[in-house]
Biopython code that builds the backbone (N, CA, C, O; Angstrom):
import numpy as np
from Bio.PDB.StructureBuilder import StructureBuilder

atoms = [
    (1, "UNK", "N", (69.219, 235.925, 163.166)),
    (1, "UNK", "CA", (69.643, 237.138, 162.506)),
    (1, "UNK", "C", (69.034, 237.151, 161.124)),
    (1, "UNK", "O", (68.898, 236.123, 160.462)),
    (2, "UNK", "N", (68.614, 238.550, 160.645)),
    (2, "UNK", "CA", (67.483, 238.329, 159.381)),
    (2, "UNK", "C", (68.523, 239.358, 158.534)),
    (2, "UNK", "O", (68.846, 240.419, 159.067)),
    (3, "UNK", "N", (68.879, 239.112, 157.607)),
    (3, "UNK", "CA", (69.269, 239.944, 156.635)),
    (3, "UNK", "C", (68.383, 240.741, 155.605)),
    (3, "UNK", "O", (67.740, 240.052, 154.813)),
    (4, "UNK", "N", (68.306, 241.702, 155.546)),
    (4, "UNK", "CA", (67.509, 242.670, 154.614)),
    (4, "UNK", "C", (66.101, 243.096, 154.972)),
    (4, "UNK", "O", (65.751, 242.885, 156.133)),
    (5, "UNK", "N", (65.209, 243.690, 154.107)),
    (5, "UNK", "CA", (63.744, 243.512, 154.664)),
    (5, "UNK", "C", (62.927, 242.528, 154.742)),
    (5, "UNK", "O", (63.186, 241.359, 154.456)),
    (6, "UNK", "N", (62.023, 242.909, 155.088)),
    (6, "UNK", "CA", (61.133, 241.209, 155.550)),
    (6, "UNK", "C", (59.848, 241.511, 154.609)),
    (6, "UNK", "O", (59.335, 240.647, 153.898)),
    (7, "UNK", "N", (59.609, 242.222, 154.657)),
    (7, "UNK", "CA", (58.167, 242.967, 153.690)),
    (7, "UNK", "C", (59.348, 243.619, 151.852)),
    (7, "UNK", "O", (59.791, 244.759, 151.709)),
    (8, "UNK", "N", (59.493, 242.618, 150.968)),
    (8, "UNK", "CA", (59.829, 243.118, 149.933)),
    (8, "UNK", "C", (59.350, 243.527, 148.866)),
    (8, "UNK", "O", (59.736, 244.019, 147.806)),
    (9, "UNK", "N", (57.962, 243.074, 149.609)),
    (9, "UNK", "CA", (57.330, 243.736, 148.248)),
    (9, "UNK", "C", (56.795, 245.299, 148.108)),
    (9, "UNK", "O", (55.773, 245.759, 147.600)),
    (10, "UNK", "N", (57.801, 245.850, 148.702)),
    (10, "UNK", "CA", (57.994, 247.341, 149.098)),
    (10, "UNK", "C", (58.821, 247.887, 148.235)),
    (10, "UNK", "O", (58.715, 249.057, 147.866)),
    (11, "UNK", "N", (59.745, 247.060, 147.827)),
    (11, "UNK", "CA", (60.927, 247.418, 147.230)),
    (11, "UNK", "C", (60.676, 247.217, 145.603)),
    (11, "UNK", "O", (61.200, 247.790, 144.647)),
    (12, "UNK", "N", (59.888, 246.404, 145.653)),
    (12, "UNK", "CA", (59.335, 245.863, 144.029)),
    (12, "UNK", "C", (58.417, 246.751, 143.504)),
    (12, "UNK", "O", (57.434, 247.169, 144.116)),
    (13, "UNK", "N", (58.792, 247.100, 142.149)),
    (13, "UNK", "CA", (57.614, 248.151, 141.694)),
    (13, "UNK", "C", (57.036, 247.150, 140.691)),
    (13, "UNK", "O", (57.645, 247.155, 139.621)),
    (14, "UNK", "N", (56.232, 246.478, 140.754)),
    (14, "UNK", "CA", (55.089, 245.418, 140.070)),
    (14, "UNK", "C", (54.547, 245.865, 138.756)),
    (14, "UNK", "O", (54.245, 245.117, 137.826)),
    (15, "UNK", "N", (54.435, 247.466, 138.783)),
    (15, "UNK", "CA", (53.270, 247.969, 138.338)),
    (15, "UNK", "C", (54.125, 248.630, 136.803)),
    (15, "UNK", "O", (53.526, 248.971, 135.783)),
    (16, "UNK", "N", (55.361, 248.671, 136.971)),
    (16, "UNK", "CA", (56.203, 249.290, 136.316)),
    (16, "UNK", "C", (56.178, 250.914, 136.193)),
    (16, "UNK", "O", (57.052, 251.494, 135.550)),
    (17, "UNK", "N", (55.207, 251.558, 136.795)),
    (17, "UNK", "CA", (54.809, 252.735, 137.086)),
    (17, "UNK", "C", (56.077, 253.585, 137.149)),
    (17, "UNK", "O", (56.202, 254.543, 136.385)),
    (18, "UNK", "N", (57.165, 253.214, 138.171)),
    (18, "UNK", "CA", (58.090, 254.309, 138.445)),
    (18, "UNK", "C", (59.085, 253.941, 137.342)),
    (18, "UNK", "O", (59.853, 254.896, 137.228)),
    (19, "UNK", "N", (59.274, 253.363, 136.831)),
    (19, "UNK", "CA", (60.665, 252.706, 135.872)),
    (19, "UNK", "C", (59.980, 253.358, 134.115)),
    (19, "UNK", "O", (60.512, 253.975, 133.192)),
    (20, "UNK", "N", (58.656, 252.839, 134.342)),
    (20, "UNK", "CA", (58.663, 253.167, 132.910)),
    (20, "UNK", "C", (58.538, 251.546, 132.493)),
    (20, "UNK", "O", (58.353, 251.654, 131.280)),
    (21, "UNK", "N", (58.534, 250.727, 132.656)),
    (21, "UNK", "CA", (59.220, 249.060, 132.126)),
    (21, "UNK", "C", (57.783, 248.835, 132.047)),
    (21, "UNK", "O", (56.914, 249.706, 131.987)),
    (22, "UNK", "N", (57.613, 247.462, 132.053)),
    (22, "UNK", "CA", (56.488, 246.833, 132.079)),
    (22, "UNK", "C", (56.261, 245.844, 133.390)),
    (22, "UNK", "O", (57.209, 245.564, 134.123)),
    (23, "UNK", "N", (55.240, 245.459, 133.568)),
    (23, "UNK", "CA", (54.908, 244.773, 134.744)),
    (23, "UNK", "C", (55.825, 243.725, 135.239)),
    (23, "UNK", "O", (56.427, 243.587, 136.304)),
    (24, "UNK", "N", (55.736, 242.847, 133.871)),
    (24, "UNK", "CA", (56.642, 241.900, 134.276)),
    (24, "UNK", "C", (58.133, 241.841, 134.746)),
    (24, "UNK", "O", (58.752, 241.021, 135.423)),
    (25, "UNK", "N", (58.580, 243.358, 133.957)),
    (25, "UNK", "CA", (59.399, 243.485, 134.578)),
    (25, "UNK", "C", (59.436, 243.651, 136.516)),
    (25, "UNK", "O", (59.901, 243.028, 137.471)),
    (26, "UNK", "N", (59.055, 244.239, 136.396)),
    (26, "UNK", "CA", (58.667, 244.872, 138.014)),
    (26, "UNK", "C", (57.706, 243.408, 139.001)),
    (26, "UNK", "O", (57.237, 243.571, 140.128)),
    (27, "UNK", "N", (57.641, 242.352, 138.361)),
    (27, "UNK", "CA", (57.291, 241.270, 138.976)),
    (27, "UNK", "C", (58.547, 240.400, 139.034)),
    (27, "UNK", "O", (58.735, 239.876, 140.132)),
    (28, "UNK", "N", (59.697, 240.066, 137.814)),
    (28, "UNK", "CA", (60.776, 239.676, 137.872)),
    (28, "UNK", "C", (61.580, 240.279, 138.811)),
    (28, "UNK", "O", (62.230, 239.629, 139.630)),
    (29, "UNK", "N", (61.579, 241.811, 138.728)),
    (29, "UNK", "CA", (62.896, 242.346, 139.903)),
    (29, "UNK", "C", (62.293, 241.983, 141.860)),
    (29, "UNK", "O", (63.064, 241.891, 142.815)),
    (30, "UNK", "N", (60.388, 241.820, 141.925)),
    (30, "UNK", "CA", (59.923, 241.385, 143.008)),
    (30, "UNK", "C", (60.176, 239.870, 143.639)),
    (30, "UNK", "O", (60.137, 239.484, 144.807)),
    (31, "UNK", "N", (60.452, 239.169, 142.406)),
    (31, "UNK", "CA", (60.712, 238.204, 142.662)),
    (31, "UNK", "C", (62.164, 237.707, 142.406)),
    (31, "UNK", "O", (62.301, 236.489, 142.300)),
    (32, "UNK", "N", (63.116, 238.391, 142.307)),
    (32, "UNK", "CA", (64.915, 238.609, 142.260)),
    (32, "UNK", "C", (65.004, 238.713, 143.746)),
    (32, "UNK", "O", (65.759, 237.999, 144.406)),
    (33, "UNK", "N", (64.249, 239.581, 144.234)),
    (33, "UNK", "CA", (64.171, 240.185, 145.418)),
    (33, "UNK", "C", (64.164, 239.077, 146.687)),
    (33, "UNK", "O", (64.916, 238.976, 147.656)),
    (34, "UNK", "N", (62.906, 238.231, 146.237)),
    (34, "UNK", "CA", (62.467, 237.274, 147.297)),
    (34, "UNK", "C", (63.991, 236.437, 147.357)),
    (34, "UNK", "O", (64.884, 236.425, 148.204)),
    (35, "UNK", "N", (63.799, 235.650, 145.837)),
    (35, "UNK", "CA", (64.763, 234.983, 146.504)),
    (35, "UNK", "C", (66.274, 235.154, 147.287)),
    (35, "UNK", "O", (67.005, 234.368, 147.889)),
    (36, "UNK", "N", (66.339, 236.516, 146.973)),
    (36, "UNK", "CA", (68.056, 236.929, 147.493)),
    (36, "UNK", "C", (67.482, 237.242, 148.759)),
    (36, "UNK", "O", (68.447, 237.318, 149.519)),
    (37, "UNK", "N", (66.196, 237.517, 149.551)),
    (37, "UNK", "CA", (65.577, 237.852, 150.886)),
    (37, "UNK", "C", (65.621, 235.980, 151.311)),
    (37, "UNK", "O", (65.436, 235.733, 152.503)),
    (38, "UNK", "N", (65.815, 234.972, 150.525)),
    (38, "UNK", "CA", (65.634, 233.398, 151.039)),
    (38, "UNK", "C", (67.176, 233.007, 150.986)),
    (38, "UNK", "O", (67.490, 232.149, 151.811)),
    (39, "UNK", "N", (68.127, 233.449, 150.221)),
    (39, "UNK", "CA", (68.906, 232.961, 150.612)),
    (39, "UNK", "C", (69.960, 233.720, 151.722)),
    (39, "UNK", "O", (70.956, 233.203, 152.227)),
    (40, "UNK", "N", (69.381, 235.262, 151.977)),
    (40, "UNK", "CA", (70.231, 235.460, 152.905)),
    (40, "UNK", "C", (69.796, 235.017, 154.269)),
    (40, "UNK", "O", (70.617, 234.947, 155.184)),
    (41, "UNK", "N", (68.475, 234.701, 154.442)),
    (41, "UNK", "CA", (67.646, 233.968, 155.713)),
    (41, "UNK", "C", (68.532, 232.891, 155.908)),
    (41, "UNK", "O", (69.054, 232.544, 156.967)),
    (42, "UNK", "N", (68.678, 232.291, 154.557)),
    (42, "UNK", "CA", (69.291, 230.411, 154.958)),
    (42, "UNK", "C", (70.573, 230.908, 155.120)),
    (42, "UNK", "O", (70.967, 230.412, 156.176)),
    (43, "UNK", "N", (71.607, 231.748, 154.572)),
    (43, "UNK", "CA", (73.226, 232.414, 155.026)),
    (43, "UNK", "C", (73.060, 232.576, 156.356)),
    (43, "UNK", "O", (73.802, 231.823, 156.989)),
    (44, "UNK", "N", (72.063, 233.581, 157.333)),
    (44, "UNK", "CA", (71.904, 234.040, 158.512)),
    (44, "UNK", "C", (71.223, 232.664, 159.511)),
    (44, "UNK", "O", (71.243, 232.623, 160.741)),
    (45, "UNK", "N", (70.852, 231.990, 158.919)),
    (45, "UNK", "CA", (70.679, 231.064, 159.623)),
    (45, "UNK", "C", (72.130, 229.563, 159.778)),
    (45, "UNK", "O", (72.482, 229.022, 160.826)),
    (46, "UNK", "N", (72.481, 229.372, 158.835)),
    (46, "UNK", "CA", (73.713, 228.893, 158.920)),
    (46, "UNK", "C", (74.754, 229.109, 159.902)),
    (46, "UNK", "O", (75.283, 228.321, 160.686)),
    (47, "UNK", "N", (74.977, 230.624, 159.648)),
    (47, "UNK", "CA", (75.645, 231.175, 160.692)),
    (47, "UNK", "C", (75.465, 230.797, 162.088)),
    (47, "UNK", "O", (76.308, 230.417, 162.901)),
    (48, "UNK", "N", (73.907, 231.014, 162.247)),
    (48, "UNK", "CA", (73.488, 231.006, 164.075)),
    (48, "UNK", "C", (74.061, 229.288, 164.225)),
    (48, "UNK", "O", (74.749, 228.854, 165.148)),
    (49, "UNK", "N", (73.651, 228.670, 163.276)),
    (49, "UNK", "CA", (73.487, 227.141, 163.862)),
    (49, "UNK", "C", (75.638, 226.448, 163.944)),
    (49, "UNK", "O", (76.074, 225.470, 164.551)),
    (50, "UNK", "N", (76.232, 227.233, 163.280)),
    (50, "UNK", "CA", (77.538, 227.337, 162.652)),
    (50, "UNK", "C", (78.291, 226.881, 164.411)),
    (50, "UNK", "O", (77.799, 227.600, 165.281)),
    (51, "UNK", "N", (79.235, 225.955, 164.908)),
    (51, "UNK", "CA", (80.493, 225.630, 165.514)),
    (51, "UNK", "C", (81.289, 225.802, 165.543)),
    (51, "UNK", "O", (81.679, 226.020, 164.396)),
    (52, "UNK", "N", (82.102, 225.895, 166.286)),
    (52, "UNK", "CA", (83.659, 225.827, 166.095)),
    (52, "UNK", "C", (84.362, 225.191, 167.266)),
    (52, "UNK", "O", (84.689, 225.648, 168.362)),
    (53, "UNK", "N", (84.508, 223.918, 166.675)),
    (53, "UNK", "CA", (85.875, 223.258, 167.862)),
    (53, "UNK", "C", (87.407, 224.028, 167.910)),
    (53, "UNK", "O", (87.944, 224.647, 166.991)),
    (54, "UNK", "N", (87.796, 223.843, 168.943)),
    (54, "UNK", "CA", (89.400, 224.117, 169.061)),
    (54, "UNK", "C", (89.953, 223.145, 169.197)),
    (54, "UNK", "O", (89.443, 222.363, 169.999)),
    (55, "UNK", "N", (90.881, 222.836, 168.696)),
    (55, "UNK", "CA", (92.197, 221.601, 169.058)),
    (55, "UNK", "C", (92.758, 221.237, 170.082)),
    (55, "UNK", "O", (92.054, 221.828, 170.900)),
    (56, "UNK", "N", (93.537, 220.680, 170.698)),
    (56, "UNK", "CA", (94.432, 221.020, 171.874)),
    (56, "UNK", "C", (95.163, 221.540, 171.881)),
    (56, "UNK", "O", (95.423, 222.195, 172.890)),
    (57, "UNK", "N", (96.084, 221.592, 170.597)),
    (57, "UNK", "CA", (97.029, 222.370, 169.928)),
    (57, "UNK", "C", (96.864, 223.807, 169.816)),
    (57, "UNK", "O", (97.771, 224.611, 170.031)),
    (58, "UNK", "N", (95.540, 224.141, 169.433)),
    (58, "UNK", "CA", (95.368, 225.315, 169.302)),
    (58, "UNK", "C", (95.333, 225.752, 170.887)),
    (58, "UNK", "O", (96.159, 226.556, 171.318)),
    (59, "UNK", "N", (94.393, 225.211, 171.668)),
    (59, "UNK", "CA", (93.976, 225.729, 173.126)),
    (59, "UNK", "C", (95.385, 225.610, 173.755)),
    (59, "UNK", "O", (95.685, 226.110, 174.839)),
    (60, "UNK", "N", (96.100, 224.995, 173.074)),
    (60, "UNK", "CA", (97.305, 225.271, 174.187)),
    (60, "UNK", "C", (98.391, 226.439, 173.401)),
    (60, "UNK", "O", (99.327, 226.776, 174.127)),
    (61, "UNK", "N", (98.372, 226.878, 172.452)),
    (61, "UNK", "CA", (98.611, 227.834, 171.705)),
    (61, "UNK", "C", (98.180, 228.795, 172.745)),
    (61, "UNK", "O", (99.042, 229.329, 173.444)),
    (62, "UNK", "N", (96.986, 229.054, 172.905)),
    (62, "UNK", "CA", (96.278, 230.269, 173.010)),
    (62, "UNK", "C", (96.448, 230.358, 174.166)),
    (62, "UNK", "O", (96.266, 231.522, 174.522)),
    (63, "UNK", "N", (96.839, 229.399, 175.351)),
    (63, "UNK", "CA", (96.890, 229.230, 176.602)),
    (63, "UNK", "C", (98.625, 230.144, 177.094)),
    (63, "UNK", "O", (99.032, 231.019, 177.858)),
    (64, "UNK", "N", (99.030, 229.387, 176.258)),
    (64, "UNK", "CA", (100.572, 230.103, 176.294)),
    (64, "UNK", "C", (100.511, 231.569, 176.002)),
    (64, "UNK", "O", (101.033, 232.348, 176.800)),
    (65, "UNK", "N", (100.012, 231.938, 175.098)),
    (65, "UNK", "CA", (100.064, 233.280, 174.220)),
    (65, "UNK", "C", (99.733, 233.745, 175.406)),
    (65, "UNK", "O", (100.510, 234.643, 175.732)),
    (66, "UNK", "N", (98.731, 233.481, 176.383)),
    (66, "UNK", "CA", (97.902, 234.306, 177.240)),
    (66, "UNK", "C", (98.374, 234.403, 178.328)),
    (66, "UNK", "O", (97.773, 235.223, 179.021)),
    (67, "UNK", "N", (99.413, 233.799, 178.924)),
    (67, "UNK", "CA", (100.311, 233.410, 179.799)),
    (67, "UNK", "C", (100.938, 234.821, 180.191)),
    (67, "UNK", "O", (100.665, 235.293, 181.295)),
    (68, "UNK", "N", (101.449, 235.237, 179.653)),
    (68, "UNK", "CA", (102.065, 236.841, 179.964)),
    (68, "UNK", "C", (102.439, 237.581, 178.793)),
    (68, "UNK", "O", (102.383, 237.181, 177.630)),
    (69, "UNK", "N", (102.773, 238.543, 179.152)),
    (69, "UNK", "CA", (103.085, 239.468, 178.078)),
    (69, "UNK", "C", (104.331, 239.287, 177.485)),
    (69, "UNK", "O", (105.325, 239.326, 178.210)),
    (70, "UNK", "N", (104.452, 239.088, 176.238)),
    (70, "UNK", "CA", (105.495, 239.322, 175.346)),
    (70, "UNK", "C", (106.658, 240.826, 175.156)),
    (70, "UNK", "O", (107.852, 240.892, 174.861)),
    (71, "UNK", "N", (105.872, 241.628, 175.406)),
    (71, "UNK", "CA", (106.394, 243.129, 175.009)),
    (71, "UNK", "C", (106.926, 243.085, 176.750)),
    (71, "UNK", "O", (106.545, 242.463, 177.741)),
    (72, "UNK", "N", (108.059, 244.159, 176.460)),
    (72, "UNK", "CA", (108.978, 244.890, 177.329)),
    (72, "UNK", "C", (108.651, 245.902, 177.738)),
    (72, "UNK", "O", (109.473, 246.789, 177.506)),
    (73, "UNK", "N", (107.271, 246.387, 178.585)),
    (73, "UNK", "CA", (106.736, 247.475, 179.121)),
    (73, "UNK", "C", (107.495, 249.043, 178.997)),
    (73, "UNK", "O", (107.046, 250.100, 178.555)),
    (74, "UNK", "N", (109.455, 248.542, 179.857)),
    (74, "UNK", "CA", (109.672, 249.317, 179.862)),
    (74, "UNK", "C", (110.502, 249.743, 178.774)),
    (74, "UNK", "O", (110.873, 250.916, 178.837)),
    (75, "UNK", "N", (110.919, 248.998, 177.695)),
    (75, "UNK", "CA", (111.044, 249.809, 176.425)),
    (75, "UNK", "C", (110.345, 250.380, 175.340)),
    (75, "UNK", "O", (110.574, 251.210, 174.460)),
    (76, "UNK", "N", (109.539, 249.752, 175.651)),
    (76, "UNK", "CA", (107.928, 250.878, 175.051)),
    (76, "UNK", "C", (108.226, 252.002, 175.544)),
    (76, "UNK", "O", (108.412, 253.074, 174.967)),
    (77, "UNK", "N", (108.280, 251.690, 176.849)),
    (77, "UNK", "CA", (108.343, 253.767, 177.704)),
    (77, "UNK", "C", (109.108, 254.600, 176.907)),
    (77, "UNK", "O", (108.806, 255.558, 176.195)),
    (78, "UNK", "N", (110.684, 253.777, 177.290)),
    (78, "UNK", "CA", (111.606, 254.367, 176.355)),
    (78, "UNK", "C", (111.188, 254.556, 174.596)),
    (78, "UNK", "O", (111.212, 255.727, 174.216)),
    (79, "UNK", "N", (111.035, 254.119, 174.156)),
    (79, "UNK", "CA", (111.006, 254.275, 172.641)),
    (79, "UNK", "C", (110.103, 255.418, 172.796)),
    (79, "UNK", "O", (110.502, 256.406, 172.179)),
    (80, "UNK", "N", (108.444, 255.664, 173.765)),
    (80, "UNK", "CA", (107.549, 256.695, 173.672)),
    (80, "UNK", "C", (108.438, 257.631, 173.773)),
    (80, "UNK", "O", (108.450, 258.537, 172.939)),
    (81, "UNK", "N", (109.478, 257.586, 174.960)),
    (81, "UNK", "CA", (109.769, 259.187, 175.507)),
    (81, "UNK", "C", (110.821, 260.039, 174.206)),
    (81, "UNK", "O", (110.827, 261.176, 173.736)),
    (82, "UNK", "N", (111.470, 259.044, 174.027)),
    (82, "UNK", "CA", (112.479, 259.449, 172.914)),
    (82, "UNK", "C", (111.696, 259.712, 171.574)),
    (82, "UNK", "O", (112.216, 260.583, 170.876)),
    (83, "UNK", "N", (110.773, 259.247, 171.170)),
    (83, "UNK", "CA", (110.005, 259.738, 170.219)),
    (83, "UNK", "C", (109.669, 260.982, 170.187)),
    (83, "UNK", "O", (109.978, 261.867, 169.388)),
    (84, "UNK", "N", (108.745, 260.999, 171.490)),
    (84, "UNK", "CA", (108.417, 262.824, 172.438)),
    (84, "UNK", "C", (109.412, 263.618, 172.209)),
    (84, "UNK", "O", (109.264, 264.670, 171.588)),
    (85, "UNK", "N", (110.464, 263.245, 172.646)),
    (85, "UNK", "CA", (111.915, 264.449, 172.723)),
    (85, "UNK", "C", (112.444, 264.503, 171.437)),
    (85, "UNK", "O", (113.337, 265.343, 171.322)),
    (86, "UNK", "N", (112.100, 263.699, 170.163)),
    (86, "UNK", "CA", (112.896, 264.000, 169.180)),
    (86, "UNK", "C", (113.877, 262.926, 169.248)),
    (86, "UNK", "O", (114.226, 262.481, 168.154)),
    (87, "UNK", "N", (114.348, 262.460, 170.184)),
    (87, "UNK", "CA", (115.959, 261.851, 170.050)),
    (87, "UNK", "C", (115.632, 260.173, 169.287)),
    (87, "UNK", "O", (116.446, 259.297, 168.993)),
    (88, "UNK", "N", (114.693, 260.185, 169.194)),
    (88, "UNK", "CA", (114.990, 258.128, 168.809)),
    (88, "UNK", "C", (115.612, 258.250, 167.498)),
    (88, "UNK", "O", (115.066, 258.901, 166.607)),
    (89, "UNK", "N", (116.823, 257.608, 167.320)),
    (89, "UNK", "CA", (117.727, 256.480, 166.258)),
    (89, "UNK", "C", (117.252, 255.785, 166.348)),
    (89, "UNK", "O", (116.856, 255.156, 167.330)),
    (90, "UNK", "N", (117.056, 255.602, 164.544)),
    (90, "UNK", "CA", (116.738, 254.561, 163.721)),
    (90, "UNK", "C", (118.403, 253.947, 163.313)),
    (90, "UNK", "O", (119.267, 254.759, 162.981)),
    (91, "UNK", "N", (118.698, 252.506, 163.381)),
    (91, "UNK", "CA", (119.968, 251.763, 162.939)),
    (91, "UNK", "C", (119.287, 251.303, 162.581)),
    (91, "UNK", "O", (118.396, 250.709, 163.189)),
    (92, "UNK", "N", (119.453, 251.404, 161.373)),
    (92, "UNK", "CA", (119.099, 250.529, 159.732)),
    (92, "UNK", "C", (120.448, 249.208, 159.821)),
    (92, "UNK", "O", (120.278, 248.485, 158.839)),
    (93, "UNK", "N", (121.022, 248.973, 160.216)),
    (93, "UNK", "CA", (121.996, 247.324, 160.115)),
    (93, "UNK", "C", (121.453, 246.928, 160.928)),
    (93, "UNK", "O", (121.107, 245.796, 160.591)),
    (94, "UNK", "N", (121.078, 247.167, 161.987)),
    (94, "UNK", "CA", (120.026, 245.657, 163.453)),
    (94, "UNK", "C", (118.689, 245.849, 162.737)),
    (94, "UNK", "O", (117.810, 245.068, 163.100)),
    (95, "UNK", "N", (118.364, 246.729, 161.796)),
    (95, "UNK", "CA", (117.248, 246.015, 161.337)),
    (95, "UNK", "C", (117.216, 244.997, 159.997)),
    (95, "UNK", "O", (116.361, 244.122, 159.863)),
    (96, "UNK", "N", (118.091, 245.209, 159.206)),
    (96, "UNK", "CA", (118.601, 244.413, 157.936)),
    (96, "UNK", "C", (118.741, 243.182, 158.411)),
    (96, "UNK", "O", (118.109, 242.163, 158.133)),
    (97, "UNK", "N", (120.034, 243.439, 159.496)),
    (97, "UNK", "CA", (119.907, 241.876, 160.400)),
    (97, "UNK", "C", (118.688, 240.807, 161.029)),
    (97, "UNK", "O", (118.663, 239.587, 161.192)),
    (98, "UNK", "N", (117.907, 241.679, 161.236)),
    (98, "UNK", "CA", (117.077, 241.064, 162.029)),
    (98, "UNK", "C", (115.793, 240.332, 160.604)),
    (98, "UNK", "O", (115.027, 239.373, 160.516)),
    (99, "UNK", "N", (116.202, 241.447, 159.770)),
    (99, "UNK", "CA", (115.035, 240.637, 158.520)),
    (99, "UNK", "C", (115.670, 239.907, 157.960)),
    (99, "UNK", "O", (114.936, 239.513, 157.054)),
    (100, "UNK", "N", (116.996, 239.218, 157.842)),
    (100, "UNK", "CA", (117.756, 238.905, 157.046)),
    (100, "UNK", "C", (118.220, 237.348, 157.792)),
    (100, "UNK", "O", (119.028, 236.577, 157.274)),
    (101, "UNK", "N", (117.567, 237.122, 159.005)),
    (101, "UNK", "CA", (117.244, 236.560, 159.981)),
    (101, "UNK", "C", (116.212, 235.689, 159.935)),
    (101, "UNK", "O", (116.225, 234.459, 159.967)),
    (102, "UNK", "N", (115.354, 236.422, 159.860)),
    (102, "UNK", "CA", (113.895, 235.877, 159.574)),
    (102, "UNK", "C", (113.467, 235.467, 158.584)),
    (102, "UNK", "O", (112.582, 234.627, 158.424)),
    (103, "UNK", "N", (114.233, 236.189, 157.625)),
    (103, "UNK", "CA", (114.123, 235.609, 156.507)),
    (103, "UNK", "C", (114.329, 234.123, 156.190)),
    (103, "UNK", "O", (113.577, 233.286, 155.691)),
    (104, "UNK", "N", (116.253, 234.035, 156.878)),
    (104, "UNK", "CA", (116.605, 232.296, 156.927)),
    (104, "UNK", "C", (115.989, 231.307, 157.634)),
    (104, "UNK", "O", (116.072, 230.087, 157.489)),
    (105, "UNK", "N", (115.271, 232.046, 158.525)),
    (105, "UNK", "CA", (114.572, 231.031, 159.667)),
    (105, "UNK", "C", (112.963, 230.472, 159.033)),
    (105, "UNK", "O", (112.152, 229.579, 159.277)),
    (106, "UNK", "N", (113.112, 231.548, 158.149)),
    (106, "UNK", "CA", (111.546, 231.040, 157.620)),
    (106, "UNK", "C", (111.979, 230.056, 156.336)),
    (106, "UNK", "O", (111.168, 229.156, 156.122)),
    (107, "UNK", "N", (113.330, 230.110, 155.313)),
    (107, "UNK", "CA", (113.530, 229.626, 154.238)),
    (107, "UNK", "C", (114.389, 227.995, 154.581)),
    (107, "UNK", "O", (114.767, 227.054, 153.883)),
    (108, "UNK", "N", (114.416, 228.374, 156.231)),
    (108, "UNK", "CA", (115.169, 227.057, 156.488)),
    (108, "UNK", "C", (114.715, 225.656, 156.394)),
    (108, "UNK", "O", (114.191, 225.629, 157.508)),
    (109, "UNK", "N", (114.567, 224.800, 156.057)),
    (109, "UNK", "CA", (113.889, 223.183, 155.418)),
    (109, "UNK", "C", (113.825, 223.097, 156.898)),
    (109, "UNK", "O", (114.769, 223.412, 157.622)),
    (110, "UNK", "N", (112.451, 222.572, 157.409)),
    (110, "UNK", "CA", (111.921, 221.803, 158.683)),
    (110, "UNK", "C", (112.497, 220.179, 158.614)),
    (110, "UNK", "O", (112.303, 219.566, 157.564)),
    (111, "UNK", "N", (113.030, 219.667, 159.466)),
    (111, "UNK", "CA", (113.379, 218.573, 159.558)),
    (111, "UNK", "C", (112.611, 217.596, 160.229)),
    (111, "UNK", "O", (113.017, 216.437, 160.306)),
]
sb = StructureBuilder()
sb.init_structure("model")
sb.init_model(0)
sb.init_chain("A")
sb.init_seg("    ")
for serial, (resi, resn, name, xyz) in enumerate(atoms, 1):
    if name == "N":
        sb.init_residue(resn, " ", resi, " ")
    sb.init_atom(name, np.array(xyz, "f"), 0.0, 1.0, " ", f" {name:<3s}", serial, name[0])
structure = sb.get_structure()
């Protein structure tokens, strides 16, 4: 994978012609150029050559997760249809509860 152009000295005005500057300028910004065209080669190349192990921990994480579905098909339905018709209640206390919950379960000291 190549990041940017490959021909930069397209992009470099050498000559200072369009800027108004002087050459050197326009040889400094040609050569700003190269090297940010070398290090995104060596970034894009990193990448390709780049690994990634999984754990067992993780693969069995991901094994479970994948195992079946979590969600309740058919209260999705319900919550859609009642949305549709207007009728869904919101109870604000089963939800206080339920964060107020999670909250302790997350603030609780692991043993």
């Amino acid at each position: 994978m190549k990041i940017g152009p490959q021909d930069l000295s397209a992009y470099a005005d050498t000559t200072g012609a369009a800027t108004g500057r002087s050459s050197k300028t326009g040889a400094d910004t040609r050569a700003a150029l190269i090297r940010a065209g070398t290090v995104a080669g060596a970034l894009g190349a990193a990448v390709d050559a780049a690994t990634v192990k999984i754990s067992n921990v993780a693969a069995g994480a991901m094994t479970a997760a994948n195992a079946g579905p979590d969600v309740d098909l058919e209260k999705v339905r319900q919550v859609q249809a009642a949305l549709a018709q207007g009728t869904y209640k919101v109870n604000p206390e089963a939800i206080a509860d339920e964060l107020i919950a999670s909250a302790q379960a997350l603030l609780k000291p692991k043993v």
